[in-house]
N, C-alpha and C positions, 0 to 999 in steps of 0.2 A: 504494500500500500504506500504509496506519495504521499509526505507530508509536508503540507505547505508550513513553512514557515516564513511568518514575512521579516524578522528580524533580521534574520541569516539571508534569506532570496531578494528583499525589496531593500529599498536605498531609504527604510527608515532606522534611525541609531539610538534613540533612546523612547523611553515612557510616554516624553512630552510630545513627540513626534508622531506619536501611538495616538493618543490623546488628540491631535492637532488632524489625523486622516482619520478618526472616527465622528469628531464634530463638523467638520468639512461634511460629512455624508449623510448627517442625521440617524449614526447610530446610537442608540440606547447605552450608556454605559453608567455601574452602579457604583463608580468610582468617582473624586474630584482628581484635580492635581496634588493636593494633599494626603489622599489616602491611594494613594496609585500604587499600592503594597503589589508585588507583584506575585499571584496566586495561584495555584492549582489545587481544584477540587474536587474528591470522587467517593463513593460510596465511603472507601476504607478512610479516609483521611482528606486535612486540607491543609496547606502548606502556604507561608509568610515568607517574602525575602521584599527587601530592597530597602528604600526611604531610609529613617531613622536606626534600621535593623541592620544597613552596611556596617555597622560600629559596633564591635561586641561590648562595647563598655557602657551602650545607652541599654537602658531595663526595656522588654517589653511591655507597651503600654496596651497590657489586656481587655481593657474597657474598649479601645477604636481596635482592636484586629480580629479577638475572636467572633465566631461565628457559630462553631456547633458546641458551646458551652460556655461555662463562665471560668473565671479565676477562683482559685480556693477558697479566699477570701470573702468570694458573692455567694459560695456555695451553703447551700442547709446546714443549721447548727446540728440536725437530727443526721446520722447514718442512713443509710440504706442496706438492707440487705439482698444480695440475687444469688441465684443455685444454677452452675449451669450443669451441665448434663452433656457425657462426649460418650460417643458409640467406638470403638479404636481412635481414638485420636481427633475422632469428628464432632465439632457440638452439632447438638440433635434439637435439642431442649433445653428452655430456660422457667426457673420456678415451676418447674413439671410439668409446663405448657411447650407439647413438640413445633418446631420451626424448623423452615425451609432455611439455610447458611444466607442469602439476602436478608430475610426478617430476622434474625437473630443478631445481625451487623446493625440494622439500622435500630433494636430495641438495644443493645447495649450502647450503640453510641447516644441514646435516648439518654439511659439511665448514668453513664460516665459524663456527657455534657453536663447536666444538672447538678456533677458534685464537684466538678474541676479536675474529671481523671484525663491522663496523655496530654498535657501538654507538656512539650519537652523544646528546648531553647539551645540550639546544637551548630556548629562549625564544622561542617562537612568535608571531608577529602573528594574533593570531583573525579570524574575518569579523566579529564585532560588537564587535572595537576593542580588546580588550586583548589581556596580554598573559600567556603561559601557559608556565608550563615544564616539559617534560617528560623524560623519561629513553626514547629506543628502542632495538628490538633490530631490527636488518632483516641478518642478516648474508648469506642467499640474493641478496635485491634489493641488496644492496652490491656481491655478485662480478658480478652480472649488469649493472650499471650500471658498473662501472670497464670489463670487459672488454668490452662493447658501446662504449664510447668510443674505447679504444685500437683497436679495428677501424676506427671511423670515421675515423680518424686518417689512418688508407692506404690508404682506400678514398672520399671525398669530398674533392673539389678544396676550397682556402681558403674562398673566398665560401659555397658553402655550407655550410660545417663550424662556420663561426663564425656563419652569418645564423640555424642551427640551434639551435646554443645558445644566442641570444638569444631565439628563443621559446620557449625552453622553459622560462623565467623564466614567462612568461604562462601558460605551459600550464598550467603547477604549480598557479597561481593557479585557474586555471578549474577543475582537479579538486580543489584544497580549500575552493574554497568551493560545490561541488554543481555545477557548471555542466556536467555532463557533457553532458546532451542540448541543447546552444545549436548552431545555426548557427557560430559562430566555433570551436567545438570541433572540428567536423564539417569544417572547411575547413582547420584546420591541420593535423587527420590527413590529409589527401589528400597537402599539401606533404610531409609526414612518411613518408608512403609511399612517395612519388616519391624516396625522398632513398636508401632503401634498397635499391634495385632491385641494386643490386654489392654491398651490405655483406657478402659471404658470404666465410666465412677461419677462421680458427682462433687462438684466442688461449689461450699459458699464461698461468698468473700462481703467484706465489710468495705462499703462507699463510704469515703468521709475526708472531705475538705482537701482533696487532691489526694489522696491514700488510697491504695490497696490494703487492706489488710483482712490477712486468711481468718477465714472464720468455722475451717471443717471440712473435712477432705472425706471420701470412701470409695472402695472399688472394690469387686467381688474378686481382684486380682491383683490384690494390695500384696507386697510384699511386707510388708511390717507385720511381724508376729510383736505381740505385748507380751506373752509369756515368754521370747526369747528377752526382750529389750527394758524388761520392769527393773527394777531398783528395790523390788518386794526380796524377799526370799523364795527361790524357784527350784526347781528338780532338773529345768531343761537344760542348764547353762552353767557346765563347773567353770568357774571365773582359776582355776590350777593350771588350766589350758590354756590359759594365754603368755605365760611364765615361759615355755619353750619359744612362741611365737616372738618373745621381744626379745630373747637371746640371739634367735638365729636373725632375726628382722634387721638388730644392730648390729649383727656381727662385723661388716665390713665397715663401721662406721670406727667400730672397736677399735677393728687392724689397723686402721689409719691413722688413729689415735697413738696406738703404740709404736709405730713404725715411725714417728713424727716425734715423739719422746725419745728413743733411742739417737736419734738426729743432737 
């Protein structure tokens, strides 16, 4: 697909110029020269750059830029609380009313605008080298990424929990800078699949005044045993068996110690 761009293709070079061929023609625009923030808006998120935001040392002034919620500040003195509900990996359901992934986006970005969740105030690495800072609003893909984590939590063994989050550092990478259709894209979603096959549970969490905070996790495929993990008196778990584990565990740390004393 061609995409026009008329910044890159037409002989106009900045905002005012933008500004100057849309009033020239009698387009509708919901911007002045003062608020000419330069925007992009979609289901998942909406994004702030330019004006007074080229400065990472001026604050953003959240009363003129936000749009799908407020500042922490404006937000309810009262919490909120939501339940969401993931089938492998997939939300399904929120507060045990089932939703199609469109209406589950636009009810959490409902319920995160309202309390000042995702916005984040960030200085980008661009693909062609600089550096960019902008102002977003993602407060839907906020609740949906905290609470997709804390599932993974009780439902993926260590090694993969952690080997996961480390590609997903590269992932990032691959979908900002286009790479969507690559071979390596294609091969990490398969890992990334395979990874979710149990993630299925229910997680609340507590809305308040820009905060996540967990409020109760469960999965019929929770890895957390309480009888191994109590602090009670148990029969599962002789605590004598860890006494060989940190002898052999340290041992090379030992050698080097000793090897470094002789020195």
């Amino acid at each position: 697909m061609k995409i026009i761009a008329p910044w890159r293709l037409w002989d106009i070079k900045s905002r005012d110029e933008e500004i100057d061929y849309a009033e020239a023609r009698n387009i509708p625009l919901k911007i002045s020269r003062e608020t000419s923030y330069s925007k992009d808006k979609n289901l998942w998120h909406l994004s702030h750059e330019g004006l007074d935001l080229e400065d990472p040392w001026n604050e953003p002034m959240f009363d003129k830029i936000l749009e799908m919620g407020v500042s922490p500040e404006q937000a309810p003195d009262a919490p909120t609380y939501v339940t969401i509900t993931f089938e492998k990996g997939v939300p399904v359901a929120i507060d045990g009313v089932a939703m199609d992934g469109v209406s589950i986006i636009r009810k959490l970005n409902e319920l995160g605008g309202a309390n000042g969740i995702g916005i984040t105030d960030i200085v980008e690495n661009r693909l062609v080298g600089m550096k960019s800072r902008g102002v977003y609003e993602t407060p839907g893909g906020t609740i949906l990424y905290h609470a997709h984590n804390k599932l993974e939590e009780i439902c993926l063994d260590k090694e993969t929990f952690h080997y996961k989050q480390t590609l997903a550092i590269k992932y990032a990478d691959l979908v900002y800078n286009g790479q969507w259709y690559t071979p390596l894209r294609e091969a990490m979603d398969a890992f990334i699949d395979s990874t979710q096959q149990t993630v299925t549970g229910d997680v609340r969490l507590k809305l308040y005044k820009g905060n996540i905070i967990d409020a109760g996790v469960r999965s019929p495929f929770s890895l957390y045993d309480e009888e191994i993990a109590t602090f009670s008196e148990d029969e599962v778990y002789d605590q004598t068996d860890a006494e060989g584990f940190i002898n052999l565990f340290g041992l090379p740390i030992k050698v080097r110690a000793m090897k470094e004393g002789r020195k």
